[in-house]
C-alpha positions as CSV (number, residue, x, y, z in Angstrom):
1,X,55.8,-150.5,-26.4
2,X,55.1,-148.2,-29.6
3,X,57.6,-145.8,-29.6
4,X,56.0,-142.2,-28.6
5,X,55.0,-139.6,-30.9
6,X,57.1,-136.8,-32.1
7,X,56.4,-133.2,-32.9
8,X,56.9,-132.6,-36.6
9,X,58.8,-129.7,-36.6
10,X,61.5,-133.1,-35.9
11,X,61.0,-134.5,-39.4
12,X,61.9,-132.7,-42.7
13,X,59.4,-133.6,-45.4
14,X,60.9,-135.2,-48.6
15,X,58.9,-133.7,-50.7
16,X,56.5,-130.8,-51.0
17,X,53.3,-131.7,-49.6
18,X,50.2,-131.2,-52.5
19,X,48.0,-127.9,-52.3
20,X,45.0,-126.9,-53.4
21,X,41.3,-128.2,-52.9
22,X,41.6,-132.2,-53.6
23,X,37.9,-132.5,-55.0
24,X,38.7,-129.8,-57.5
25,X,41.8,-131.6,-58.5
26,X,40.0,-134.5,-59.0
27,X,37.1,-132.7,-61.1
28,X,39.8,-131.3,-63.4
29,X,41.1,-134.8,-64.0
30,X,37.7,-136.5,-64.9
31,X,37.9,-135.6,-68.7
32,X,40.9,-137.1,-68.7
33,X,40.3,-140.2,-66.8
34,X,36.9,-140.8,-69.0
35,X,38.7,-141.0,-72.1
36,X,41.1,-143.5,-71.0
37,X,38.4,-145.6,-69.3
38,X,38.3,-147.7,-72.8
39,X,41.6,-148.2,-72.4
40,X,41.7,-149.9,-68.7
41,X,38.8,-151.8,-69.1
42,X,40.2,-153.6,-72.8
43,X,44.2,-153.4,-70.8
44,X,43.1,-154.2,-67.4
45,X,45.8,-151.1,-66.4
46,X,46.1,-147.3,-65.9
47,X,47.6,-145.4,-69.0
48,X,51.2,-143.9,-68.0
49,X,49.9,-140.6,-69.0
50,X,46.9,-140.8,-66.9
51,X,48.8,-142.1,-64.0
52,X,51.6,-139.4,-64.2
53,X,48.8,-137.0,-63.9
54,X,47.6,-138.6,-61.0
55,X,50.9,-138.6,-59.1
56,X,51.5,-134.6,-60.1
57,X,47.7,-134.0,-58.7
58,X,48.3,-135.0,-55.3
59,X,45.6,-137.6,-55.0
60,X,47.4,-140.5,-54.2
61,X,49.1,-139.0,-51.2
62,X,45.7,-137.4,-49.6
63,X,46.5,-139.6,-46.3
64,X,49.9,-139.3,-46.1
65,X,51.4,-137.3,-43.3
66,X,52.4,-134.1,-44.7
67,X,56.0,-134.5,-43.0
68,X,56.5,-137.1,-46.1
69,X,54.7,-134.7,-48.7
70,X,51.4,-135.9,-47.8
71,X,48.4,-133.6,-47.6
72,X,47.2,-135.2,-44.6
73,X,43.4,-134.1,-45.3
74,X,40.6,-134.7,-43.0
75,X,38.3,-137.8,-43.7
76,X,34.9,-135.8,-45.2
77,X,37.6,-134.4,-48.1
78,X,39.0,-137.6,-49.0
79,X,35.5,-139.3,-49.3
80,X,34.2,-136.1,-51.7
81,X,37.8,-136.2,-53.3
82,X,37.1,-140.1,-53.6
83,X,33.6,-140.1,-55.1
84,X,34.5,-137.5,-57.7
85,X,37.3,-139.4,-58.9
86,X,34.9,-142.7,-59.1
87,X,32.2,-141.0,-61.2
88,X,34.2,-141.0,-64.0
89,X,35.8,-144.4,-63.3
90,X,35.5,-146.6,-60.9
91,X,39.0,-148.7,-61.3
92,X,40.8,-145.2,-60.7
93,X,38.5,-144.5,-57.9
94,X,39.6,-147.9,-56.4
95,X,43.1,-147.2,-57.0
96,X,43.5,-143.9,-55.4
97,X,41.5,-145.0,-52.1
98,X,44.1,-148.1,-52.1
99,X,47.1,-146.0,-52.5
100,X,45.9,-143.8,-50.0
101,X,45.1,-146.4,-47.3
102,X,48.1,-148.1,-48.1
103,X,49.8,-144.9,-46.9
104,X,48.5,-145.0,-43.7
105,X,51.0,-147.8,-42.9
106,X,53.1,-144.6,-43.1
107,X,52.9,-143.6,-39.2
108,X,53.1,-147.2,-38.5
109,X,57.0,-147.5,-39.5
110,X,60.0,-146.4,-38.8
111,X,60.1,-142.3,-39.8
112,X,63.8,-142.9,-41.5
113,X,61.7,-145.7,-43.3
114,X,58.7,-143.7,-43.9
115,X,60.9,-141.0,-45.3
116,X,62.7,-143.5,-47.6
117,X,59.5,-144.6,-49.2
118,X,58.0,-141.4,-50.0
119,X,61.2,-139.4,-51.1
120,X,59.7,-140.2,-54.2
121,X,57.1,-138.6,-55.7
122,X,55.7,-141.5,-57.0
123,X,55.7,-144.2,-54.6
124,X,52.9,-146.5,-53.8
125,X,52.8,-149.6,-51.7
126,X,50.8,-152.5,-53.1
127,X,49.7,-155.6,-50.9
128,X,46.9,-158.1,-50.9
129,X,45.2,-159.4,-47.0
130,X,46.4,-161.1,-44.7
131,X,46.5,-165.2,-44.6
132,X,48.4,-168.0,-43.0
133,X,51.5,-167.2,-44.5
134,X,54.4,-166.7,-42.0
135,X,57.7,-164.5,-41.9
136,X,60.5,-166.4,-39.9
137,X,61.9,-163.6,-37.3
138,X,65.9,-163.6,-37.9
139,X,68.7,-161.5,-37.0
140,X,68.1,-158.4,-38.0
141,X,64.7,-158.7,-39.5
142,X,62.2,-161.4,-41.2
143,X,62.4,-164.0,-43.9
144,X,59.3,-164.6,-45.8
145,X,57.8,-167.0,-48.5
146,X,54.2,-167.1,-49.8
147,X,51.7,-166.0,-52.2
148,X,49.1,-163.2,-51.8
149,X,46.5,-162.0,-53.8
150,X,43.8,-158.9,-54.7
151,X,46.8,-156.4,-54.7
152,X,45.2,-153.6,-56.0
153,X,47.2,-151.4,-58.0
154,X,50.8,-153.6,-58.2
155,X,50.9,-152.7,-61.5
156,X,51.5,-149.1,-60.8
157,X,53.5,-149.6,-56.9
158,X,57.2,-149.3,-55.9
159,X,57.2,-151.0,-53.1
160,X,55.1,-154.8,-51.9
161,X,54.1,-155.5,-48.1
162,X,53.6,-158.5,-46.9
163,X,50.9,-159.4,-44.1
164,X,52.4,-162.5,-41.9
165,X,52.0,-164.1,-38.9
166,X,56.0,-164.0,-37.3
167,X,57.3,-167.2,-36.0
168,X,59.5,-167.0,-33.8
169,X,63.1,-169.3,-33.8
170,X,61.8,-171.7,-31.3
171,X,58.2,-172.1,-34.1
172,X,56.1,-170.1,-31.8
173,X,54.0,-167.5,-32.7
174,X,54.5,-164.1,-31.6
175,X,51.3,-162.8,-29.8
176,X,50.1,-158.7,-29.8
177,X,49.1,-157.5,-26.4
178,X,45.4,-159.6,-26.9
179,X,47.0,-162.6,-26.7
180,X,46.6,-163.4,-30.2
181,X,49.1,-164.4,-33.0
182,X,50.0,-160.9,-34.5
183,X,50.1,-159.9,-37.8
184,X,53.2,-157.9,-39.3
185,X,53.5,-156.1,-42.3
186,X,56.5,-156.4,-43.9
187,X,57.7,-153.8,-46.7
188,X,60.1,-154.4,-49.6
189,X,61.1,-152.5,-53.6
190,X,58.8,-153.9,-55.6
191,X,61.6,-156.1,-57.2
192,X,61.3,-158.2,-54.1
193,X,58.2,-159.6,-55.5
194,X,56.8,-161.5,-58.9
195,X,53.9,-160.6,-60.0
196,X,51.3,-162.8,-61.4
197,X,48.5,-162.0,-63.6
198,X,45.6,-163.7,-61.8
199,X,42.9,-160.3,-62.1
200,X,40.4,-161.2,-64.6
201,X,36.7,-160.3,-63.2
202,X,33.5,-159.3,-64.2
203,X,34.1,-155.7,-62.6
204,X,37.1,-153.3,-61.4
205,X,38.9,-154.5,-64.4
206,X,41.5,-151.5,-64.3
207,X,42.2,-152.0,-60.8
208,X,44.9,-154.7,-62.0
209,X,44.7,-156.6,-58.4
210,X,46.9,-159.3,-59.5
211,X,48.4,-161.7,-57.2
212,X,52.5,-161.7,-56.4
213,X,55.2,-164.0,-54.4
214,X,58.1,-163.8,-52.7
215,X,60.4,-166.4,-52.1
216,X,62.9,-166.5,-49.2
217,X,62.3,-162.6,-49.3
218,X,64.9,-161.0,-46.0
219,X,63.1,-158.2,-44.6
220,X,65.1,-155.4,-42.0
221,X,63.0,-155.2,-38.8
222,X,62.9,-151.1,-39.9
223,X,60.8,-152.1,-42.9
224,X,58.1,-153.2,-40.6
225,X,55.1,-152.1,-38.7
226,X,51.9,-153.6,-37.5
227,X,48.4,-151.9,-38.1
228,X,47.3,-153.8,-34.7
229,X,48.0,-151.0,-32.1
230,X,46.4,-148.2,-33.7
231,X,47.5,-145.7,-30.9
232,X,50.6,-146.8,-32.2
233,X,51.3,-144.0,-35.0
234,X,54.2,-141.6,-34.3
235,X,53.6,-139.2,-36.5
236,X,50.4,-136.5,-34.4
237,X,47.9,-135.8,-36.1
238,X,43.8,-136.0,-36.0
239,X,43.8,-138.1,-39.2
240,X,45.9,-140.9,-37.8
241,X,43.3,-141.3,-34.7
242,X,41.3,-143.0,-36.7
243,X,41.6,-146.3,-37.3
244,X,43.2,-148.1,-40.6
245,X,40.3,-150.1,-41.5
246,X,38.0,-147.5,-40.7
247,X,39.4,-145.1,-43.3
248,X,39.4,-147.9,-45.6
249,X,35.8,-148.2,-45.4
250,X,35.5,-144.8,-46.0
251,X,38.1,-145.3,-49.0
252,X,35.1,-147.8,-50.2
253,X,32.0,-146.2,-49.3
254,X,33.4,-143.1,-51.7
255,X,34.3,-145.6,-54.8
256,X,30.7,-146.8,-54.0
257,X,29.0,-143.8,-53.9
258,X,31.1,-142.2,-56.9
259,X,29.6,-145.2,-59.1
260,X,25.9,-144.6,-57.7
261,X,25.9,-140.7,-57.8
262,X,26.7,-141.3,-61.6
263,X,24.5,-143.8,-62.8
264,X,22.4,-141.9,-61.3
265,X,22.7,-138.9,-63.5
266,X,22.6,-141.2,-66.9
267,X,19.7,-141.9,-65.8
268,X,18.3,-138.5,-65.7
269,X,19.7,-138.1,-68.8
270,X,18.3,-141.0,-70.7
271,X,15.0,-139.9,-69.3
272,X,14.8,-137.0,-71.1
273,X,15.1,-138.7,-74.5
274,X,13.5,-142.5,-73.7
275,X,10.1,-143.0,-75.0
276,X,10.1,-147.0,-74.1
277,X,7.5,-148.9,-76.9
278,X,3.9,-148.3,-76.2
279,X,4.9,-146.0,-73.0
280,X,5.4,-142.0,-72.5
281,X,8.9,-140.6,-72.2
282,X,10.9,-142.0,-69.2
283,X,10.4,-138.7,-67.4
284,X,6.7,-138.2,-67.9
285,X,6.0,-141.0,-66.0
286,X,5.3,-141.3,-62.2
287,X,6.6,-144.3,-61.6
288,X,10.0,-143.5,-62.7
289,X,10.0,-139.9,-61.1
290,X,9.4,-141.8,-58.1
291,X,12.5,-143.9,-58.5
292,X,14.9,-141.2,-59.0
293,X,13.4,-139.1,-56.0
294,X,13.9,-142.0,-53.9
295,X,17.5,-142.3,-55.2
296,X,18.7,-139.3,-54.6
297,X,17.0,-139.3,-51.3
298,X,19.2,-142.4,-50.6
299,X,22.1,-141.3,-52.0
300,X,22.0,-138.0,-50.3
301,X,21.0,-138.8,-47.2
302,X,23.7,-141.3,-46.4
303,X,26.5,-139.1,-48.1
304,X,25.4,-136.5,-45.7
305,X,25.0,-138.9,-42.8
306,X,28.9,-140.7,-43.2
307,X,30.0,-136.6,-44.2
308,X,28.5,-135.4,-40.5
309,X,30.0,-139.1,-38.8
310,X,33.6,-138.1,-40.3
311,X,33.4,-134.4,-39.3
312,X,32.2,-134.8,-36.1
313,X,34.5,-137.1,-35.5
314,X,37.6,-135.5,-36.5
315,X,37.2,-132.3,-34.5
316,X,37.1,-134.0,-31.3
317,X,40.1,-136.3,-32.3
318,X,43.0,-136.3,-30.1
319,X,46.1,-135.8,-32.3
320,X,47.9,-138.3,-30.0
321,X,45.8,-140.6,-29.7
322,X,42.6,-142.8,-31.0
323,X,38.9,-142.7,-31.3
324,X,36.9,-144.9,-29.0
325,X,35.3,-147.7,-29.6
326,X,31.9,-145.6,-29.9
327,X,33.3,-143.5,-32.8
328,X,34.7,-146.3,-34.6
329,X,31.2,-148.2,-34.5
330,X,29.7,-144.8,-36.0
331,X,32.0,-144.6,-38.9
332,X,31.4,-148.4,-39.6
333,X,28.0,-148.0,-39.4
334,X,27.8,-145.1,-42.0
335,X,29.9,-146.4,-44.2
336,X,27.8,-149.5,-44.5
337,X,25.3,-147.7,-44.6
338,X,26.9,-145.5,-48.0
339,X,28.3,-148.6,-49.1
340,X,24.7,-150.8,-49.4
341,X,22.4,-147.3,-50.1
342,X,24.8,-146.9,-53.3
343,X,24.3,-150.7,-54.2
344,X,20.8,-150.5,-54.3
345,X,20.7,-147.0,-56.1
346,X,22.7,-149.1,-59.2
347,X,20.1,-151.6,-58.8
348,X,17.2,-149.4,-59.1
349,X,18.9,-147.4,-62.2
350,X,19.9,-150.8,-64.0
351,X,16.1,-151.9,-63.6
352,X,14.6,-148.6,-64.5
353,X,17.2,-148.0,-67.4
354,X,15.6,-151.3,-69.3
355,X,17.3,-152.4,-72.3
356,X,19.3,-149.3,-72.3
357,X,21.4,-150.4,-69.6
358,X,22.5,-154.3,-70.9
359,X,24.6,-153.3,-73.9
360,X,28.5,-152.8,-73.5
361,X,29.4,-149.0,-74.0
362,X,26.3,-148.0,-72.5
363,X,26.8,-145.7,-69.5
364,X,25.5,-148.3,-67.1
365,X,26.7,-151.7,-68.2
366,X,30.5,-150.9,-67.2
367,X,29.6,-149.2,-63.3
368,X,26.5,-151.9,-62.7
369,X,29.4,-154.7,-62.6
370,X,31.8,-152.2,-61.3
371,X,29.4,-151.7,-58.4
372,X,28.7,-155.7,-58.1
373,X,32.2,-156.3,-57.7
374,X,32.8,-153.7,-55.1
375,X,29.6,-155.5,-53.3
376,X,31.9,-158.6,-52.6
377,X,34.5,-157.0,-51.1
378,X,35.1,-157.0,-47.2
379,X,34.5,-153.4,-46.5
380,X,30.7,-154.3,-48.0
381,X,29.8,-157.2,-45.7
382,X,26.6,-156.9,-43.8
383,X,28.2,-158.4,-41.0
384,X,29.0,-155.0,-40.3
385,X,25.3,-153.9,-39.1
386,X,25.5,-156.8,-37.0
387,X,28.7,-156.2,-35.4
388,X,27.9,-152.4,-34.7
389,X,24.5,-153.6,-33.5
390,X,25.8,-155.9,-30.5
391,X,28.4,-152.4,-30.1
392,X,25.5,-150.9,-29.5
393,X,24.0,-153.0,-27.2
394,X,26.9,-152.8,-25.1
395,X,29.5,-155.8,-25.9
396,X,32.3,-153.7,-26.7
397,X,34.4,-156.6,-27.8
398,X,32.0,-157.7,-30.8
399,X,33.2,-155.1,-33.9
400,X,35.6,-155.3,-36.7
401,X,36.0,-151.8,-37.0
């Protein structure tokens, strides 16, 4: 049984949670981070100056419960904090919404863990998704080997987790309370694991999402949670009612819609002062004033929608406990919804940019493969229509939300 949540006036935070408005942090960073976005792209990492910025902002921790320095915000802030930090780059956008969902593991621990992890100020946790890799359950804790990979921001972390099935000493799995084999994470220092360099795509260069290994790694059982239960979390709070892989949607649908919202605006801008050969200026003609009405229709429209899904949402949260299955099916499906409305937004820009758009250095090139790479991620599946779909039309047990 998860043990039952605490009132937090039990827990001393480590550190001083963040203040101020996130989204106006993250505006005030965005000259910075677009001068270093050369630099990430070529280096395939985040500056250390950049990076120390980011830790001092508060921008990493938006998710974290403010009893471990946190800010704890509600879900509409982090998406706006999220796509203003992914207008100006889309591998820091990707990064923060990581380090941020990573946290969420947070109320999913230990609290004398927790409070370990995040005494300092610049702690992230770094892991890749689960596979068949198992941890061996052994006095006191877990002994794991295996590779993972897509480990978004390992570059930058100070502490690895480790998704694995547990076997158990007779070489059965342990089952959750579905009957199925569960899935543990597992947290370590960073120096538990090696790194390897295996992040080379066409997009999301600066993300760094190398693979690692660890090899024989021990593991105490009070470096461990599972994200399984997610009524589980024993820390209160409105935030942690939702579920993990629902905020990491909405950790994607704001790096999606960050990329969208500002090709978008190049494209306003190149308008003004494109005359294509043989043709009037961009903006003079009809066609292309259709476009970019029907863009920021798009865009608009399902900001607004996932905004209203995430507020309404969060005020009728339960601190204690978790959003139905109802609710979850209404985030995923707004999400999506962001997610593919932003895709086809950078489609319609690329195509309507022309030759403008194909060169390196151009403010399209970089964010068109940024935002095709995104595409291929989990969170972008349109499985996910289909799954909210049968929700809602009443099999309860059909989601991955």
């Amino acid at each position: 049984m998860p043990a039952a949540p605490i009132g937090r006036d039990h827990l001393v935070a480590q550190v001083a949670p963040p203040v101020g408005d996130p989204v106006a942090k993250a505006s005030a960073l965005g000259e910075a981070i677009r001068t270093a976005a050369d630099e990430i792209e070529l280096t395939r990492r985040i500056p250390e100056t950049l990076l120390a910025k980011l830790h001092a902002s508060g921008l990493l921790r938006l998710l974290l419960p403010r009893v471990y320095g946190g800010s704890e915000v509600d879900p509409a802030t982090y998406l706006a904090a999220t796509i203003e930090i992914a207008r100006h780059d889309a591998s820091i956008g990707w990064n923060l919404f990581v380090a941020n969902s990573s946290a969420l593991i947070a109320p999913h621990i230990p609290q004398e863990t927790a409070a370990e992890i995040f005494a300092d100020p610049r702690a992230l946790i770094a892991w890749g998704p689960p596979n068949a890799s198992r941890a061996r359950a052994v006095a006191g804790g877990y002994r794991v080997s295996g590779r993972w990979g897509f480990a978004s921001g390992c570059r930058q972390a100070t502490w690895i987790g480790v998704h694995a099935h547990v076997e158990e000493a007779d070489g059965s799995l342990r089952l959750n309370a579905a009957g199925r084999p569960t899935i543990r994470t597992l947290l370590s220092p960073i120096s538990g694991a090696t790194l390897i360099d295996t992040w080379n795509p066409i997009g999301l260069k600066g993300t760094a999402s190398d693979g690692y290994a660890v090899d024989d790694l021990f593991v105490p059982e009070a470096r461990s949670g599972t994200r399984e239960t997610p009524e589980g979390h024993n820390i209160p709070g409105k935030l942690f009612a939702f579920t993990m892989q629902g905020l990491y949607a909405v950790g994607v649908s704001g790096v999606a819609l960050g990329i969208a919202r500002e090709m978008l605006a190049e494209l306003v801008r190149l308008a003004a002062i494109k005359t294509p050969r043989g043709q009037s200026r961009l903006a003079d003609q009809g066609l292309v004033q259709a476009e970019v009405a029907r863009a920021e229709a798009r865009l608009g429209s399902a900001e607004a929608y996932l905004r209203a899904v995430l507020t309404d949402i969060y005020i009728r949260a339960d601190e204690r406990g978790v959003i139905g299955i109802a609710d979850r099916a209404a985030v995923r499906l707004a999400c999506a919804n962001a997610i593919h409305g932003a895709i086809e937004v950078a489609d319609t820009v690329y195509k309507t940019a022309g030759v403008s758009a194909i060169f390196p250095g151009s403010p399209f090139e970089r964010r068109f493969r940024d935002m095709h790479t995104l595409s291929q991620q989990i969170q972008s599946r349109t499985s996910h229509f289909e799954s909210v779909g049968r929700i809602l039309l009443g099999d309860e047990d059909a989601a991955f939300l």
